[in-house]
N, C-alpha and C positions, 0 to 999 in steps of 0.2 A: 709641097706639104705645108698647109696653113699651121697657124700657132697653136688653133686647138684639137689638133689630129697631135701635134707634138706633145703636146701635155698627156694626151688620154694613153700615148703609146709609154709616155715615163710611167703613168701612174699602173698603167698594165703590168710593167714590165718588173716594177717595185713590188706588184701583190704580189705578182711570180716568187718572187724572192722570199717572199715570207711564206707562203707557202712551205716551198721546199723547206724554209728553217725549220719548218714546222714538224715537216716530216720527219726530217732528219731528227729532230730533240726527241720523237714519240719513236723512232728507231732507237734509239737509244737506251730512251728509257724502258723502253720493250728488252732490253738485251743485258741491262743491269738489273731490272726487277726478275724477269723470266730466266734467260741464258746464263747470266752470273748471280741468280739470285740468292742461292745455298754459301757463292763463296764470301759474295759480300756481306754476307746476315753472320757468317760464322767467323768473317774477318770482325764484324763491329761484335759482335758477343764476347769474343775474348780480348778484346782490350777492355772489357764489362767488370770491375772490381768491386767487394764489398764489404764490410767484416757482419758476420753474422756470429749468431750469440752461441755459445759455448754451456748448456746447462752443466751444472755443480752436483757432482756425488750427492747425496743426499744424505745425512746422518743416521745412526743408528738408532731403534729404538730397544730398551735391555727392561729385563723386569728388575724387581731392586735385588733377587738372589743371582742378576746378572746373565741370566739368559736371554738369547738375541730373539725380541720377538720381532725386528722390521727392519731390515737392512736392507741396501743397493748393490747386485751384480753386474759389473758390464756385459753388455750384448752386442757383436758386430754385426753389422751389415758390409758384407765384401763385394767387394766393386773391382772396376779393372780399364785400366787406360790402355786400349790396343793399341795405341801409337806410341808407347815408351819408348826411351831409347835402344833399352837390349833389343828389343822385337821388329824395330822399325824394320828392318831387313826380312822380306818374307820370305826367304831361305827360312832364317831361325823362325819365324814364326809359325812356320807350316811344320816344320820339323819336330814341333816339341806339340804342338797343340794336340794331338792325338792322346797325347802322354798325359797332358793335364786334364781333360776330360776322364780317362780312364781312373783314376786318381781320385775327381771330384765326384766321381759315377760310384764307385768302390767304398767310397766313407760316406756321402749322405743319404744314398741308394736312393734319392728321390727322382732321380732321371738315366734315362740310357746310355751309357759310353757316346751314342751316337748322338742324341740327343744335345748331350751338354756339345761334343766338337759342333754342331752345326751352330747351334747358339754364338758360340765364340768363332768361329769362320764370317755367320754373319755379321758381329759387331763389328769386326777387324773390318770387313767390304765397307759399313755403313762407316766407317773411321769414328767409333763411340770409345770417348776416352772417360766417360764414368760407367761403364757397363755394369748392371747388378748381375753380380751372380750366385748371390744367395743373400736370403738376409736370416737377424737375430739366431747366429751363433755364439759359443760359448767360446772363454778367453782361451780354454783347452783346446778347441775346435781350430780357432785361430794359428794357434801353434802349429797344430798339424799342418792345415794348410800350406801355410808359410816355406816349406819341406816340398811343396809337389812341384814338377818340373816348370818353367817361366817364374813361379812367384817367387822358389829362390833364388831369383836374380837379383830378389828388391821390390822396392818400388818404383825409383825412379828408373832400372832397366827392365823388369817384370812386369812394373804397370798394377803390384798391389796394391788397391787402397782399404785399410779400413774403418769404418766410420762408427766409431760409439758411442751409443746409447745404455745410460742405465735404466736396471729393471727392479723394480721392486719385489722384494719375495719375505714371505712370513715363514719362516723355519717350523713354527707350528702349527703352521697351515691356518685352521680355524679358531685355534684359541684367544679369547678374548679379541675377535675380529671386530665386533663395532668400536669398540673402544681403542683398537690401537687406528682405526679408523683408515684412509686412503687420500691421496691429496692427486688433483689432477690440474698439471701446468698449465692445461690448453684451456678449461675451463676454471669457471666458480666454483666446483665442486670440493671440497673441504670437510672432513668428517674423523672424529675423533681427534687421539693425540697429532696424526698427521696433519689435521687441518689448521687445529690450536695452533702449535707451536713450527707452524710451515716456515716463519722467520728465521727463527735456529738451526731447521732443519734440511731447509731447501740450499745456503749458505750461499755464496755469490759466483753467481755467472761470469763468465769469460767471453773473450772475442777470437775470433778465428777471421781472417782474412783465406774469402772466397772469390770466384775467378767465374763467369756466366759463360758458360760455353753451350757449344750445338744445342737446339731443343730444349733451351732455357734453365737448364739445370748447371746447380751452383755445387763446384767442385772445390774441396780447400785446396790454396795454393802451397800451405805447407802442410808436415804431417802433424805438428804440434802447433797448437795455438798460440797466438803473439802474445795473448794476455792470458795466464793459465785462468780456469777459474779455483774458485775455494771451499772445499767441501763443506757439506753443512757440519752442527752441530750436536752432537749426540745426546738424548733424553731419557732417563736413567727413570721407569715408571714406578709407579709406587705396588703394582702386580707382584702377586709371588705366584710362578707357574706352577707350583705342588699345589696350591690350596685352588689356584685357577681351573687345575683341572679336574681333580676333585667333584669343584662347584658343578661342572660343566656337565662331567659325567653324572651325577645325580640327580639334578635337572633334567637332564633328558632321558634317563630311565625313568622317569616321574609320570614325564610330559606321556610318554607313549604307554607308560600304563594304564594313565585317564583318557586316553586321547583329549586333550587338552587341546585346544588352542594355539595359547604361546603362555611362556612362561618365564620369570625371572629372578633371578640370585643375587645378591650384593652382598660381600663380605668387608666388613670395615674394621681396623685397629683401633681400639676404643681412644687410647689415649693419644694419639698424634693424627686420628682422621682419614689414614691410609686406608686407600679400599685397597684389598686382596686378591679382591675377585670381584667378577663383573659376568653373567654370562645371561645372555637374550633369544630367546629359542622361540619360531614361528613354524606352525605344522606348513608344509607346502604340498603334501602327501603325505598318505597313512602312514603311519609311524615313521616320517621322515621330516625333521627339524632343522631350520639352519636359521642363523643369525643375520635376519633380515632388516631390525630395527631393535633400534633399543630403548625397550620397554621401561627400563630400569630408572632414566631420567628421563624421558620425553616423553612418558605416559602418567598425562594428569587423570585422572578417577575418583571415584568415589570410596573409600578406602575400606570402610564397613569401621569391624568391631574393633580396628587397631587405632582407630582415632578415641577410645574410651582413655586412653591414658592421657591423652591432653586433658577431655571433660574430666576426670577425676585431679588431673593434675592442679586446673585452675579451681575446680571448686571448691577442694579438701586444701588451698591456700584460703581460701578466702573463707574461709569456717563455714561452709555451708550444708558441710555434712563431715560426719567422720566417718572413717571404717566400719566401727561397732554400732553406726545406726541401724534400724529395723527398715524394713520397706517391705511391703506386699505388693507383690505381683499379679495378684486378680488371676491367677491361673494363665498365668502368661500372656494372657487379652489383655491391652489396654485402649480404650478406645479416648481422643483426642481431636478434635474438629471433626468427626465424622471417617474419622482414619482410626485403622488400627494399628496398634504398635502389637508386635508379637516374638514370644520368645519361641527358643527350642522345644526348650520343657516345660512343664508347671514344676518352677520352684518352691511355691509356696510364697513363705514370709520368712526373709534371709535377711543377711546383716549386707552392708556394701561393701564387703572384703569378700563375703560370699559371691554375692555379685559379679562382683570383677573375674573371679575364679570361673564361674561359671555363666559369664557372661552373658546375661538377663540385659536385654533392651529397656525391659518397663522399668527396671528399677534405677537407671542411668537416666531415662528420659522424665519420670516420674520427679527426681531429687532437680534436675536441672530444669526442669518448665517451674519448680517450686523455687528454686531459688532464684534463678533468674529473670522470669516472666514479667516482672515491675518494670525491668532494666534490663533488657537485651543486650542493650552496649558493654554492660559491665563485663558480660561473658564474652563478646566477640572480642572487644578492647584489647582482655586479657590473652584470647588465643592471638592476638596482631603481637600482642610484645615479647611474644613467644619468636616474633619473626614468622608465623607457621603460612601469612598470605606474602610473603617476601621468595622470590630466589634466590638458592644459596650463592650464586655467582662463582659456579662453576670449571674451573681450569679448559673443560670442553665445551663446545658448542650444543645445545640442541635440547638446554634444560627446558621442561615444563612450566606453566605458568601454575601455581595455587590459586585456587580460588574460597578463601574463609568469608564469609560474607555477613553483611553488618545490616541493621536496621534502615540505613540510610541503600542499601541494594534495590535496584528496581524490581527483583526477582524474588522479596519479601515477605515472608507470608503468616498466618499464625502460627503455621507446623515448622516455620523454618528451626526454629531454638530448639523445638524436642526432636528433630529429623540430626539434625548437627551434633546433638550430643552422641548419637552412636554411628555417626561417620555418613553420612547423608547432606544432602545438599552443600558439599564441598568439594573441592580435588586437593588431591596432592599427589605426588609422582612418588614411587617406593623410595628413592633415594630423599627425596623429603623427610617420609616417616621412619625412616631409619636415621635420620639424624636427631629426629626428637628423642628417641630409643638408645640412642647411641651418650645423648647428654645425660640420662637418667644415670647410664651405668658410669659415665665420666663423674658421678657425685656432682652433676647440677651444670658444669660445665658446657656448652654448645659450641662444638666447634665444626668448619665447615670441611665437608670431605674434599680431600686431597687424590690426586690423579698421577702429579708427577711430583717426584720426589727432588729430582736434581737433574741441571742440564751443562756437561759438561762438553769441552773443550778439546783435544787434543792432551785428552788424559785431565786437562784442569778443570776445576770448576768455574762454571759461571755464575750462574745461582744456583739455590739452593732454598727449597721451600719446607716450613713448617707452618704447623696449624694455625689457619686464622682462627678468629675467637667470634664468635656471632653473638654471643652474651653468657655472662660469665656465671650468672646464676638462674638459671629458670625456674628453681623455688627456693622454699624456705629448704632445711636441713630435713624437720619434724614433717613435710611433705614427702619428699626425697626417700625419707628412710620407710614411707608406710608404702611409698608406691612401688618399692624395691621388694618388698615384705609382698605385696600381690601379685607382682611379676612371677617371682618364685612359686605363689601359691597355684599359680594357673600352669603351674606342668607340673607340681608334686601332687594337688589333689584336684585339679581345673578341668579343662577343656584340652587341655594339652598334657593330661598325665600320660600318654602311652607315649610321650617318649622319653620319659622320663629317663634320668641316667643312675645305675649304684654307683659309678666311680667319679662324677662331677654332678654338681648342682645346673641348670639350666633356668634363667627367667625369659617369660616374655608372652604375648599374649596372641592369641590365636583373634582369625577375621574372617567370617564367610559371607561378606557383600551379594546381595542380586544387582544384576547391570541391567542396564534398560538396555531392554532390546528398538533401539533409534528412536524412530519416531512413536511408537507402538508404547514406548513407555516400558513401565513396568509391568502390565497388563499382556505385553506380546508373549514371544518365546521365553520361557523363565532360563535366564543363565546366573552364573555365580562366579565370582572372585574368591579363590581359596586362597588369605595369607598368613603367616606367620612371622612376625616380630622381635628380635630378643637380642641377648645378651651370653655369654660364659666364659668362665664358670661366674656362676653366679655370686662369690664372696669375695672374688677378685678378679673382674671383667675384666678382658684382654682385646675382645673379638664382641662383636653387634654383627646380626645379619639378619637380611627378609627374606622371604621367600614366597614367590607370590604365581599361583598357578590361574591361567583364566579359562572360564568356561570349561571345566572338568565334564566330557561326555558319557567316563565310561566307569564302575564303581561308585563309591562314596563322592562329591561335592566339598564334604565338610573339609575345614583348615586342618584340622587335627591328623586325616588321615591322607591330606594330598599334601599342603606344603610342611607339615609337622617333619615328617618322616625325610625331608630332601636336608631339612635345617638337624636331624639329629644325627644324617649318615655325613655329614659336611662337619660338623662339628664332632663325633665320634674320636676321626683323623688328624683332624687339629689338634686335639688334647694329646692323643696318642704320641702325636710325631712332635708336641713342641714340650723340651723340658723344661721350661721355664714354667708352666703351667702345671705339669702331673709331677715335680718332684717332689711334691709332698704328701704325694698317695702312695701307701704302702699296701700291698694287698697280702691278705693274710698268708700265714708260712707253715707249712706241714711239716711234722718231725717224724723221719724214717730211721732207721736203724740200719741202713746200709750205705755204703758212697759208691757209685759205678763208678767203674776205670773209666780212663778218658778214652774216648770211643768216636768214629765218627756215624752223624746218626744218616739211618737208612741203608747199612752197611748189613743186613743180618748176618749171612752166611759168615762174612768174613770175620765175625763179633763171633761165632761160634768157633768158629776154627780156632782161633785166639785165643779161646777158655780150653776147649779142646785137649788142644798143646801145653797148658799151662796147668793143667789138671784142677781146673777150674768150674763148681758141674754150675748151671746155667738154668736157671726158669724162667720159661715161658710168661710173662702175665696175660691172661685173657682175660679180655671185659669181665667172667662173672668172677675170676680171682681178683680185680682190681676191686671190685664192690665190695667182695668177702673180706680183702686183705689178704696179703701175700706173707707170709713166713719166709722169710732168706735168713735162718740161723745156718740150714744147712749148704747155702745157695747164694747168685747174686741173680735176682729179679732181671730183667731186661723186657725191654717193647720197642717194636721197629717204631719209628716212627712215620709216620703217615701223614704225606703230602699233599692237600690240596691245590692242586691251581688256582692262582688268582686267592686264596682265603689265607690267613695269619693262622703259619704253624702254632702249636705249643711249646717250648724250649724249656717249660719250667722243670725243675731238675736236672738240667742238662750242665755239665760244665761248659767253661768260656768256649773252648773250640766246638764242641759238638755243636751249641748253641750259634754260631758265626757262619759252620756252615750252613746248617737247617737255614736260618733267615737269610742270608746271602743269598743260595740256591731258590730261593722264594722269589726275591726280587726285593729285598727291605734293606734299607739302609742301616746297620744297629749300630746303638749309641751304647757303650758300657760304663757301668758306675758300678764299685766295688771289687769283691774276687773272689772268687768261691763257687759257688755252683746259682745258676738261675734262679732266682726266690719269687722273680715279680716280672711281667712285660708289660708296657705301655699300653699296648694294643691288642684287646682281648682276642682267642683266638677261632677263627671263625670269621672275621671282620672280612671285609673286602680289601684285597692290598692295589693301592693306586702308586701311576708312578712315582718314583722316588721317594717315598714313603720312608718316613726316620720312625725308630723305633725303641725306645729306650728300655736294654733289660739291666736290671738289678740285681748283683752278686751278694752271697756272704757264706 
C-alpha cells in the first residue's frame, strides 16, 4: 500500500467519523427538541421569574353632601393549581373532584355538574397549575367558594388561587356620568373627574413577584404582594346629588317633549363657583337620551340672544347708550349691507331696557353699529377684557375654545359688529355664558367655575380648592345695578314672564339662536338653539344656571317655552328645599275658629270612631262647604287628606305629627321651624317631589 492510498484511507476514515458525530448531535437534538420537548420548555419556564405590577385601589369619588358617586370593587378571577400539594395524590383528587364540580355547577349554574368535572379531570391530565375556572366574581362569591370541597384545603394544598382585579362602579348609575368621567389604564383615555385628577386617584402601584410556568402564563409566586401597593386618593366633587338629579330629570322631560336633539343644564353657586349640577343628554332614539358628550363645556356655538348682556354690558359702561334711550325698530326689519336683521315682533319705538326685556335684535344692533362702527376695537377690546375670547382653565378636560373676534380677524366683515352684538359670529360654550351670568349676580365679581371641591387623604385633607378670581370687577357699580334691573325685567314682564315665580324673584335672559345647518349655512334646514340664562332669587343670588335645548322638533322653538320651564322646575326645588333662601318668605295665614285634635292624616274611618266614642259630632268638609265656609260652632270640620304620588301634599293646618307623617309617607324630607300647627310649606303643593327633597314647614 503506497503513501497516497494511506492518506486517502485516513482522510475516509476521518469524514466517517464526522459524519456519525453528526448524526449522533441531530439524534439528539431530535430527542430534546421533539421527545423531551414539553419537559425541557416547562423545566426552563419555571426557573422563569419576574415581578410584575400590582395596580392600586383607586380612590373614591363623593359629591360634596358626601354621596359616593365613583368607587372601586374587587373582582376575582379563580384559578386552580391541579398539582397542589393536598391533591398531588390522585386518590384524593379523583375522590373530591365530582364534589367540587357539583358545587361550582349549583352556584354559578353556568355549566353542567359534568361539564365543570371534565374541565378539571382534563386540567389535572394536562398538569395546569393556573387553570381558570371562572373569572370576575364578587368578594361574596369568593367566600362561598373557598367552603367547596378541595378549595377548603387552601391554597397551597387545594390549589386556590385568586387573582384581583378592581372594578369600577357609579352607585348612580348615570348621574352626572360625563363629568365624573372614566379613566382607562391600558389606554390614553381620560375623561372628566377620573381623568383630571388620575394622579390622586389612581395612587401607587405595587410589585408582585411572578413565576412563568407551562404555556407562558405568569402565576404569582406568593398570595400577597412583596410590595403592597397604595390606594388612590379620594375627590370630594363640588356636585350635590339632589339638585343633580333634579337637573337631570327635568332635562330630559324637556328634551323628549320637543324631541330635541341634545340638551344641557349647569347649575352653579354664585358665590364660591361650585357647579351643582352638570347634566348632557343626546337623543340616540325616540325619546330615548343618554349622556353621550358633554355639551355643557365642549360645545362652542353661536349663543344668540344671551350674548346681549355682554353688548349691553360694555356699552351702557362706556356711555353709549342708557336704558331710557329711544330706538325705533323699523317694524322689526332692519336692513344693513344688504342683510336683514329681524325681530320677533314689531315693537315699535321702545326704550333699551324695553329692549332688553323684550329682546329686539334691531335695537341692540342699531345702538352698537352706532356706537361702535368708527372703532370696532373699542367693542371687541372691551368683550377680550371681559376674558369672554379666553378659557376659564377648567379643573376638567375637554373645555371649548371661544371665539370673540376683532377687526384684525381674517373672517371680518362689515356685518361682523352688528351680527356680534346679538350673539352671532362668535362662540362660546354654556359654561362660558354662565360665568359671565354668574359675575353679574356675584355684584361684578368673575370667578371661574369649580368641579372639585377638596381631595382628601385617608380621612385628611390634601388640598382644598376655592374660587379663582378671573377679574374682580367687570363693571362699574351704576352698570351692574341697571343690568341686574333688566335681568329681572325680562321674566316679570320680558320674554320670559311665564315663568315667573309669586314666592321668589328670578333674573336672567332668554336666547333662541338659528344654527347653521353645515355647509348649507343659514339658508339650509332652519334649526334653533333654545337657551335660557340667569340667576335666583334675584335680590340675593345663591344659584346661576343655563339651560340650553338644541334643535327643538316638536312644539314651540322659543327660549321661553323650552329651556325657560327646565330653569323654573330646577329652581322651583331649590328654593323650596334650601332654607337659607325661603326663610324669609312667609306665606299668608288663615284665621279659623277651630284647632283639630291631633290626628293622624289619611286615617278617616279611625278619626271617626274616635269622635264617635268621645261624643264628639264630626263634619264632613266637601269641596262646595270649603268654598261656602264651614260653621264648626256646633262640630269639628275634618278632610281626609288626599295623597298624590310623586306631587307635594298640603300639610297646612295640620299639627307637627299629622303634618310628618303626610310628608314622610310622601317621600320629603321636612325641616320644622316653630310649634303650633302648619301656617307655611316650602314647596307649593302640587309640585313634583324629587329624590330626597327637604322641605321646610313653618309652625305657630
Amino acid at each position: 500500500m503506497n503513501i497516497r492510498t494511506n492518506i486517502l484511507l485516513r482522510v475516509y476514515a476521518a469524514f466517517g467519523l464526522i459524519i456519525l458525530f453528526a448524526v449522533a448531535v441531530m439524534a439528539k437534538m431530535f430527542q430534546v427538541q421533539v421527545v423531551q420537548g414539553d419537559r425541557y420548555r416547562s423545566m426552563a419556564d419555571s426557573l422563569s421569574t419576574k415581578y410584575a405590577t400590582v395596580e392600586a385601589s383607586r380612590g373614591n369619588i363623593y359629591s360634596i353632601d358626601g354621596s359616593l358617586l365613583a368607587t372601586s370593587v374587587p373582582e376575582y378571577d379563580v384559578r386552580m393549581d391541579l398539582l397542589a400539594g393536598g391533591i398531588e395524590d390522585k386518590e384524593v383528587f379523583f375522590s373530591k373532584v365530582d364534589s367540587l364540580a357539583a358545587k361550582l355547577s349549583g352556584y354559578f349554574k353556568d355549566k353542567t355538574e359534568r361539564e365543570y368535572s371534565r374541565a378539571l379531570r382534563n386540567a389535572r391530565q394536562d398538569k395546569q397549575r393556573y387553570f381558570l375556572v371562572k373569572r370576575n366574581i364578587s368578594y361574596q362569591d369568593l367566600k362561598a367558594i373557598k367552603k367547596f370541597p378541595i378549595f377548603n384545603m387552601g391554597r397551597y394544598k387545594g390549589g386556590l388561587i385568586a387573582v384581583q382585579e378592581n372594578k369600577r362602579i357609579l352607585p348612580f348609575r348615570d348621574l352626572a356620568y360625563r363629568t365624573i368621567g372614566y379613566y382607562n389604564v391600558h389606554s390614553t383615555a381620560a375623561v372628566g373627574l377620573e381623568g383630571a385628577y388620575g394622579d390622586y386617584i389612581n395612587g401607587e402601584t405595587g410589585r408582585r413577584l411572578v413565576q412563568r410556568i407551562a404555556g407562558g402564563v405568569w402565576m404569582p409566586v406568593n398570595e400577597d404582594a412583596e410590595i403592597a401597593p397604595k390606594a388612590g386618593a379620594d375627590v370630594i366633587s363640588t356636585i350635590d346629588v339632589n339638585i343633580q338629579d333634579l337637573a337631570q330629570n327635568a332635562l330630559k322631560k324637556q328634551l323628549i317633549k320637543s324631541a330635541a336633539d341634545f340638551g344641557c343644564v349647569l347649575v352653579m353657586e354664585v358665590k364660591t363657583g361650585e357647579i351643582k349640577a352638570i347634566s348632557n343628554f343626546t337623543k340616540v332614539a325616540p325619546d330615548t337620551y343618554k349622556e353621550t358628550y358633554n355639551y355643557a363645556i365642549a360645545q362652542s356655538a353661536e349663543p344668540g340672544s344671551t350674548f346681549k348682556l355682554a353688548s349691553y354690558l360694555v356699552a351702557m359702561d362706556d356711555n353709549k347708550f342708557g336704558p331710557n334711550d329711544i330706538v325705533d325698530t323699523e317694524g322689526g326689519n332692519y336692513k344693513l349691507y344688504r342683510h336683514t336683521i329681524r325681530d320677533h315682533e314689531n315693537e315699535g319705538v321702545i326704550s333699551m331696557k324695553v329692549a332688553f326685556e323684550k329682546s329686539s335684535n334691531v335695537a341692540i344692533v342699531k345702538q352698537i353699529y352706532k356706537g361702535y362702527k368708527d372703532n370696532p376695537s373699542e367693542f371687541t377690546d372691551k368683550l377680550h377684557a371681559l376674558h369672554l375670547n379666553d378659557k376659564l382653565g377648567l379643573q376638567i378636560s375637554g373645555e371649548g375654545t371661544p371665539l370673540v373676534k376683532t377687526p384684525k380677524s381674517k373672517s371680518w366683515s362689515g356685518l361682523t359688529l352688528p351680527q356680534m352684538a346679538y350673539g352671532y359670529e362668535l362662540k362660546m360654550s354654556p359654561i362660558q355664558i354662565l360665568t359671565l351670568y354668574n359675575a353679574v349676580a356675584n355684584n361684578g365679581k368673575m370667578i371661574a367655575p369649580l368641579f372639585v371641591h377638596e381631595i382628601r387623604r385617608l380621612g385628611n385633607t390634601v388640598e382644598l380648592f376655592k374660587a379663582r378670581t378671573i377679574k374682580d370687577k367687570i363693571c362699574s357699580d351704576r352698570t351692574l345695578g341697571l343690568l341686574k334691573e333688566m335681568l329681572e325685567g325680562v321674566v316679570e314682564e320680558g320674554t320670559a314672564s311665564t315663568i315667573k315665580s309669586d314666592l321668589y324673584r328670578i333674573a336672567g335672559k332668554t336666547g333662541t339662536a338659528q344654527v347653521a345647518d353645515g355647509a348649507n349655512g343659514y339658508r339650509g334646514k332652519r334649526q334653533y338653539q333654545a337657551s335660557f340664562c340667569g340667576y335666583f332669587p334675584a335680590d340675593n343670588p345663591k344659584y346661576s344656571m343655563i339651560v340650553v335645548v338644541q334643535n327643538p322638533t316638536k312644539g314651540s322653538y322659543y327660549a321661553s317655552s323650552v329651556a325657560g320651564p327646565v330653569f323654573r322646575e330646577v329652581a322651583d326645588v331649590v328654593f323650596g328645599s334650601d332654607l337659607e333662601m325661603n326663610s324669609s318668605y312667609k306665606a299668608p295665614q288663615l284665621v279659623g275658629n277651630t284647632k283639630m285634635p291631633e290626628v293622624k292624616g289619611r286615617y278617616k274611618k279611625s278619626t271617626q270612631n274616635v269622635y264617635k266614642a268621645f261624643g264628639v259630632k264630626a263634619l264632613l268638609a266637601s269641596t262646595n262647604q270649603e268654598e261656602l265656609g264651614i260653621d264648626t260652632n256646633s262640630g269639628i270640620a275634618y278632610k281626609e287628606v288626599k295623597m298624590n304620588k310623586g306631587l307635594v301634599p298640603n300639610v297646612e293646618g295640620m299639627g307637627l305629627k299629622d303634618a310628618l307623617f303626610v310628608l314622610g309617607n310622601s317621600g320629603l324630607s321636612p325641616v320644622v321651624k316653630g310649634n303650633g300647627e302648619v301656617v307655611s310649606q316650602s314647596l307649593a303643593a302640587g309640585t313634583p317631589i324629587y329624590k330626597g327633597t327637604r322641605i321646610l314647614i313653618e309652625l305657630q
